[in-house]
mmCIF file of the C-alpha atoms, coordinates in Angstrom:
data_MODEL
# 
_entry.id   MODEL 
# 
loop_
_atom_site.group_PDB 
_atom_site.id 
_atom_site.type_symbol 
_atom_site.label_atom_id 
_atom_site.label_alt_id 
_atom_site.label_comp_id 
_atom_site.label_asym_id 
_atom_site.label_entity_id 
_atom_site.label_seq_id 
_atom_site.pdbx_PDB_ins_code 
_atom_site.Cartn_x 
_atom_site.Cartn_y 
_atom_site.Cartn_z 
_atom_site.occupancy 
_atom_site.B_iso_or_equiv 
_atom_site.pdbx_formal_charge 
_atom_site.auth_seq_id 
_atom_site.auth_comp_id 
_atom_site.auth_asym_id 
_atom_site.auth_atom_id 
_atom_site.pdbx_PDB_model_num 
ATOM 1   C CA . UNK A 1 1   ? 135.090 328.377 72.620 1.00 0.00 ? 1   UNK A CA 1 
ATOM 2   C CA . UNK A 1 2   ? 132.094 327.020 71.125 1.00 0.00 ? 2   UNK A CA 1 
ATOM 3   C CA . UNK A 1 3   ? 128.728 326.657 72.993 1.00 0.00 ? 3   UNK A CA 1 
ATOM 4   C CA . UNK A 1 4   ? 127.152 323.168 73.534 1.00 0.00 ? 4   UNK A CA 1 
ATOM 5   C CA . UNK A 1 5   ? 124.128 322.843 71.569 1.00 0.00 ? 5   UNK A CA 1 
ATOM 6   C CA . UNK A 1 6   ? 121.385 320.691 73.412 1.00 0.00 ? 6   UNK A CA 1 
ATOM 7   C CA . UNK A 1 7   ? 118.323 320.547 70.790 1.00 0.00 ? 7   UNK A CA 1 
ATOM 8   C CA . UNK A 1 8   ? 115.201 319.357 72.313 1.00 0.00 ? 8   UNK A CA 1 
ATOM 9   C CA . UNK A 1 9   ? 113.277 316.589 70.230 1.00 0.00 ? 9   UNK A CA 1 
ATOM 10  C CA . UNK A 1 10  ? 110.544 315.315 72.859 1.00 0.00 ? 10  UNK A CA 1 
ATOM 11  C CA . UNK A 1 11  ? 109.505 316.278 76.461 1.00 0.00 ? 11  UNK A CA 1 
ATOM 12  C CA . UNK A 1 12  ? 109.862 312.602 77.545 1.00 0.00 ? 12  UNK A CA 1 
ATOM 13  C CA . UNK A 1 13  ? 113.663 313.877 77.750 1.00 0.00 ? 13  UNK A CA 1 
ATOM 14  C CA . UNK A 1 14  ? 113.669 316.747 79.616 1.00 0.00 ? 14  UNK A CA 1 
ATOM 15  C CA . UNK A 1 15  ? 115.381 315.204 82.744 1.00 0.00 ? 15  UNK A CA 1 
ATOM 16  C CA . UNK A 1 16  ? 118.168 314.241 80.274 1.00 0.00 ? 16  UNK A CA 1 
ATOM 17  C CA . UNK A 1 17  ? 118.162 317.475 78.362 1.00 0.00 ? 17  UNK A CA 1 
ATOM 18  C CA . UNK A 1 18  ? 118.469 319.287 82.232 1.00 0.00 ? 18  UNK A CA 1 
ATOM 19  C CA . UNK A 1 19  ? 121.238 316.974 83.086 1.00 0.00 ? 19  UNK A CA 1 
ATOM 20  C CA . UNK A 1 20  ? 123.497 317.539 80.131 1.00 0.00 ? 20  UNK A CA 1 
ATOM 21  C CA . UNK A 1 21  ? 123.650 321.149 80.514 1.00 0.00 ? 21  UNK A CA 1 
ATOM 22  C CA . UNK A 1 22  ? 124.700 320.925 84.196 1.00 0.00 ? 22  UNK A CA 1 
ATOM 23  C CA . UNK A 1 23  ? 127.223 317.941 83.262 1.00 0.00 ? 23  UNK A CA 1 
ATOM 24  C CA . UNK A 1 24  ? 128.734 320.768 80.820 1.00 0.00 ? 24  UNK A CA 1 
ATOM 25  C CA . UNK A 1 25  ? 128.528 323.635 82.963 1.00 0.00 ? 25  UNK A CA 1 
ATOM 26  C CA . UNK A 1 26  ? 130.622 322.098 85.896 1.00 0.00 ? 26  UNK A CA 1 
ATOM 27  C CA . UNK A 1 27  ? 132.760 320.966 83.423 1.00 0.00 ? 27  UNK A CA 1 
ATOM 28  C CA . UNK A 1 28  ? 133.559 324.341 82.345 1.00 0.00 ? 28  UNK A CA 1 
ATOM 29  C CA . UNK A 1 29  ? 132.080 324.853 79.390 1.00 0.00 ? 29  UNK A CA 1 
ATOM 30  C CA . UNK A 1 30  ? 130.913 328.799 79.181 1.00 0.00 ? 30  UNK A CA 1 
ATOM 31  C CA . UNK A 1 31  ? 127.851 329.199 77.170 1.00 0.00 ? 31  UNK A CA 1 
ATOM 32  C CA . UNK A 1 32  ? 125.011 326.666 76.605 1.00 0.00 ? 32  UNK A CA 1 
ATOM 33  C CA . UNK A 1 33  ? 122.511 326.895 73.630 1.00 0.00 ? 33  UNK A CA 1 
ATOM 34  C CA . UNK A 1 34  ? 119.099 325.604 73.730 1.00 0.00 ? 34  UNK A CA 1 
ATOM 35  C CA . UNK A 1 35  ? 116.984 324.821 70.481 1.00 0.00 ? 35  UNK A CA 1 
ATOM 36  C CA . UNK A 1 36  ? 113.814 324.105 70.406 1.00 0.00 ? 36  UNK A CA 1 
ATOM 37  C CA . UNK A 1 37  ? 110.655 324.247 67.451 1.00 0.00 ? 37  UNK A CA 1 
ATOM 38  C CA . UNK A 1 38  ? 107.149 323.534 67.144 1.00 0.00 ? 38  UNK A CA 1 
ATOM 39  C CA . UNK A 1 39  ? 105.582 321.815 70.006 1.00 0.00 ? 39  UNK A CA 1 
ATOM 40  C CA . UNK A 1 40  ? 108.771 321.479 71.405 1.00 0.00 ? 40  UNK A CA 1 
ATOM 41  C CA . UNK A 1 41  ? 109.283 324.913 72.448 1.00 0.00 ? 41  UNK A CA 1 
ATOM 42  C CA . UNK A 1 42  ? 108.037 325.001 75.884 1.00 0.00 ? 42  UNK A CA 1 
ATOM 43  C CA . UNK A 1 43  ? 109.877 322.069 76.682 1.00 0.00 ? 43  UNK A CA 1 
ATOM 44  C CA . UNK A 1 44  ? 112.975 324.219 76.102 1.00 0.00 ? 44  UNK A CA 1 
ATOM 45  C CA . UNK A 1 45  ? 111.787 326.920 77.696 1.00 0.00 ? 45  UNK A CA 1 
ATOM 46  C CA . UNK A 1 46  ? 111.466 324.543 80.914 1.00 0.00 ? 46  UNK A CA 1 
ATOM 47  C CA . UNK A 1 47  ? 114.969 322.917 80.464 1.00 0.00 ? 47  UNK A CA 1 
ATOM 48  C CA . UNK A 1 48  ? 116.569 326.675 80.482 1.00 0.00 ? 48  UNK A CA 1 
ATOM 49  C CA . UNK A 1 49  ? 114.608 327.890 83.840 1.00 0.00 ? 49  UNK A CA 1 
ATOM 50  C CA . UNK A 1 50  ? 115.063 324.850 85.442 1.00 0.00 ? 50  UNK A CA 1 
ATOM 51  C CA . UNK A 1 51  ? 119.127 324.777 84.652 1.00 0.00 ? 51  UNK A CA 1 
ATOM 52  C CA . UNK A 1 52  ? 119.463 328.696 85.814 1.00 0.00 ? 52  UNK A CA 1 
ATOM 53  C CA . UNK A 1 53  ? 116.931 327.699 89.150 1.00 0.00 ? 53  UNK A CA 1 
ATOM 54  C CA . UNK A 1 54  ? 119.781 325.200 89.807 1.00 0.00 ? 54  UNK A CA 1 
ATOM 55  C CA . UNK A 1 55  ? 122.836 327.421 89.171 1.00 0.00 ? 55  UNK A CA 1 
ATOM 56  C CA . UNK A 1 56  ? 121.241 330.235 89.795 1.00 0.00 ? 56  UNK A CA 1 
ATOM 57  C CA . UNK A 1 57  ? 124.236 332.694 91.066 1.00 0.00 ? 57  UNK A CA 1 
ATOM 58  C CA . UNK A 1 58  ? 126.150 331.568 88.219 1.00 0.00 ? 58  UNK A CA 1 
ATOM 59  C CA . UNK A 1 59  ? 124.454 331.508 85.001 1.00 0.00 ? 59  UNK A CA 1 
ATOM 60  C CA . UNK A 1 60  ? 122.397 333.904 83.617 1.00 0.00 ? 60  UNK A CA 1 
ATOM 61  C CA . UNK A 1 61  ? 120.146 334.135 79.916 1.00 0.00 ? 61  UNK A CA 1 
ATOM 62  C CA . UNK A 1 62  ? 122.183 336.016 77.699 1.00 0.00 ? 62  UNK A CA 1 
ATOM 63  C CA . UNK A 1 63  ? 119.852 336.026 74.785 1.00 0.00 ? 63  UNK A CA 1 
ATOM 64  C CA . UNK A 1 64  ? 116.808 334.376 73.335 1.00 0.00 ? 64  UNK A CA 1 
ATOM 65  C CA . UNK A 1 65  ? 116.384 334.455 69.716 1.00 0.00 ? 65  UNK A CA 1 
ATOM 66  C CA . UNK A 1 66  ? 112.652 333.817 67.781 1.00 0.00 ? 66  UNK A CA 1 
ATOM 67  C CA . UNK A 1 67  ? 112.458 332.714 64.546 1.00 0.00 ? 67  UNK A CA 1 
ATOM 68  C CA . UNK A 1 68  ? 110.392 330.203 61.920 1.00 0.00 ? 68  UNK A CA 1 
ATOM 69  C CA . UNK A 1 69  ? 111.181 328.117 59.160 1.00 0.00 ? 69  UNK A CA 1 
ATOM 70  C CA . UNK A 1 70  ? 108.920 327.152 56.156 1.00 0.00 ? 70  UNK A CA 1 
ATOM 71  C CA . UNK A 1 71  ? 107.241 323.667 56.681 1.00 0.00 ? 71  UNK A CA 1 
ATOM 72  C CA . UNK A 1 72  ? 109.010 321.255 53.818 1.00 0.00 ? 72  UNK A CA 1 
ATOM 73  C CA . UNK A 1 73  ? 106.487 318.845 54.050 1.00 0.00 ? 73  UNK A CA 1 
ATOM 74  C CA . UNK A 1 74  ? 103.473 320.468 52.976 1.00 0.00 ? 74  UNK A CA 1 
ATOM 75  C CA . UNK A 1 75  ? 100.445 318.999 53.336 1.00 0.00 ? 75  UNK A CA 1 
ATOM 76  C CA . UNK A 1 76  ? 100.894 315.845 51.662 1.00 0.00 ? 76  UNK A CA 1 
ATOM 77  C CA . UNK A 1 77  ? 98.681  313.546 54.527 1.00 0.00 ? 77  UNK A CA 1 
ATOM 78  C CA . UNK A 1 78  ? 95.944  315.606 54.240 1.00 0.00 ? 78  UNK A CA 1 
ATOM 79  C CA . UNK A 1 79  ? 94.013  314.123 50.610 1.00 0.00 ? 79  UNK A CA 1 
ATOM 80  C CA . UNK A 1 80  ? 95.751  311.045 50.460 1.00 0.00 ? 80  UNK A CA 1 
ATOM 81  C CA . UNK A 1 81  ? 92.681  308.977 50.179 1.00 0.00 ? 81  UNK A CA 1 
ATOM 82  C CA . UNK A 1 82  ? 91.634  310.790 46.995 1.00 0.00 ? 82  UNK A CA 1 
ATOM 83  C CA . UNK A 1 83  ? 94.943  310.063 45.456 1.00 0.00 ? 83  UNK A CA 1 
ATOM 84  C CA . UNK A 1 84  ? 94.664  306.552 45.835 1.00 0.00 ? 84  UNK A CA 1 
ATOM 85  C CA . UNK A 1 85  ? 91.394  306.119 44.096 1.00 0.00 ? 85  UNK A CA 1 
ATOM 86  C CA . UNK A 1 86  ? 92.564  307.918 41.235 1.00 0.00 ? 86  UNK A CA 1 
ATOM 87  C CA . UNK A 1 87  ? 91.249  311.372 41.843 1.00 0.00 ? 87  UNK A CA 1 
ATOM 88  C CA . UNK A 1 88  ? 93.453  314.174 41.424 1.00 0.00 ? 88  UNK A CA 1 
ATOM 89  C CA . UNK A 1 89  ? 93.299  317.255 43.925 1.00 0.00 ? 89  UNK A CA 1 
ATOM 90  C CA . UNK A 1 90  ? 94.107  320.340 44.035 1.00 0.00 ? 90  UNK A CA 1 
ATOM 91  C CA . UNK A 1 91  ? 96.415  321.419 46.612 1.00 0.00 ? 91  UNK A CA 1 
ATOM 92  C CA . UNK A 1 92  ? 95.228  324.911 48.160 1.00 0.00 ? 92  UNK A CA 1 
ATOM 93  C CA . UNK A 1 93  ? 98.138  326.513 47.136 1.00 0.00 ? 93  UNK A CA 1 
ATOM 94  C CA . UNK A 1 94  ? 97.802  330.002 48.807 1.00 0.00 ? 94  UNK A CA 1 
ATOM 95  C CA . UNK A 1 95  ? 97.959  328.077 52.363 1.00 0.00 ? 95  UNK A CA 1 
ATOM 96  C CA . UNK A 1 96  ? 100.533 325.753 51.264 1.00 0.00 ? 96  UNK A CA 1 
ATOM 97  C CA . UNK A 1 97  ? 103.782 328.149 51.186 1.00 0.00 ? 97  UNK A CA 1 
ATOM 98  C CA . UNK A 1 98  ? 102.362 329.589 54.620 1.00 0.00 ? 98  UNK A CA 1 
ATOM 99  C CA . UNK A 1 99  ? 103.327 326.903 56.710 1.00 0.00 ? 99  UNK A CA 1 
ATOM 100 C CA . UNK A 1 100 ? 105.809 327.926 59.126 1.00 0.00 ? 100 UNK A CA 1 
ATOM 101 C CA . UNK A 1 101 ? 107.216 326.126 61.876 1.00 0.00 ? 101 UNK A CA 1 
ATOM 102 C CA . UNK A 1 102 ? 108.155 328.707 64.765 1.00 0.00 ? 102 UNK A CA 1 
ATOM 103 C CA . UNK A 1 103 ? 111.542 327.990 66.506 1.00 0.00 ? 103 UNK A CA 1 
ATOM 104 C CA . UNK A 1 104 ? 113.378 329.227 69.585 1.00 0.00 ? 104 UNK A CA 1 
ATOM 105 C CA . UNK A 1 105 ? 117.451 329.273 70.166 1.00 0.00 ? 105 UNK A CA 1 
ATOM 106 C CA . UNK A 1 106 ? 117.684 330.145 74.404 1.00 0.00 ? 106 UNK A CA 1 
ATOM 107 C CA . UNK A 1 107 ? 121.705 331.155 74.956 1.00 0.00 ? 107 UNK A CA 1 
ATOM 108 C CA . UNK A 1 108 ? 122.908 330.406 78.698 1.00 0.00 ? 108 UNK A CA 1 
ATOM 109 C CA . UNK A 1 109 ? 126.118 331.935 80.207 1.00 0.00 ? 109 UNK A CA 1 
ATOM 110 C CA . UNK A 1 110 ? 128.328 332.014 83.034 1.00 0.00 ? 110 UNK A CA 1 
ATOM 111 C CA . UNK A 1 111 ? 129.189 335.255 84.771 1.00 0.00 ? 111 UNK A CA 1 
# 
């Protein structure tokens, strides 16, 4: 059986993001995965704690899993001023491939 996927996209939803994984754990579903990135992460680090606090004897964190993904946006706010009046600029291009975006993928389980 697949796991639901709840991926967190603002901290104004939390409540809802809490909600939905208890609405699919009584409803039997098994294994619930979290997904969070960038400023968002802590926010899914709160939605997991708070849904094993409330089922505590029956779900447990399986596995957490760290990673980051390469920012496809670039910089492209930063100079825009310059670019209107004409001027060119040159982008700083040893910083601009090291952009990353962390991420975090929390795995909940029933026993």
């Amino acid at each position: 059986m697949n796991p639901k996927i709840i991926t967190v996209r603002t901290r104004r939803d939390k409540n809802k993001y809490t909600t939905d994984g208890i609405f699919a754990f009584t409803a039997g579903t098994r294994t619930i995965l979290i997904k969070g990135e960038g400023d968002e992460i802590a926010t899914a680090v709160e939605t997991a704690v708070d849904l094993k606090r409330r089922m505590y004897p029956g779900v447990d964190i399986s596995n957490i899993s760290i990673s980051s993904r390469r920012n496809n946006y670039g910089n492209y706010g930063r100079n825009q001023d310059s670019r209107i009046r004409g001027q060119h600029y040159k982008r700083n291009s040893k910083n601009h491939n090291k952009e990353l975006i962390s991420r975090i993928e929390i795995e909940l389980s029933t026993k």
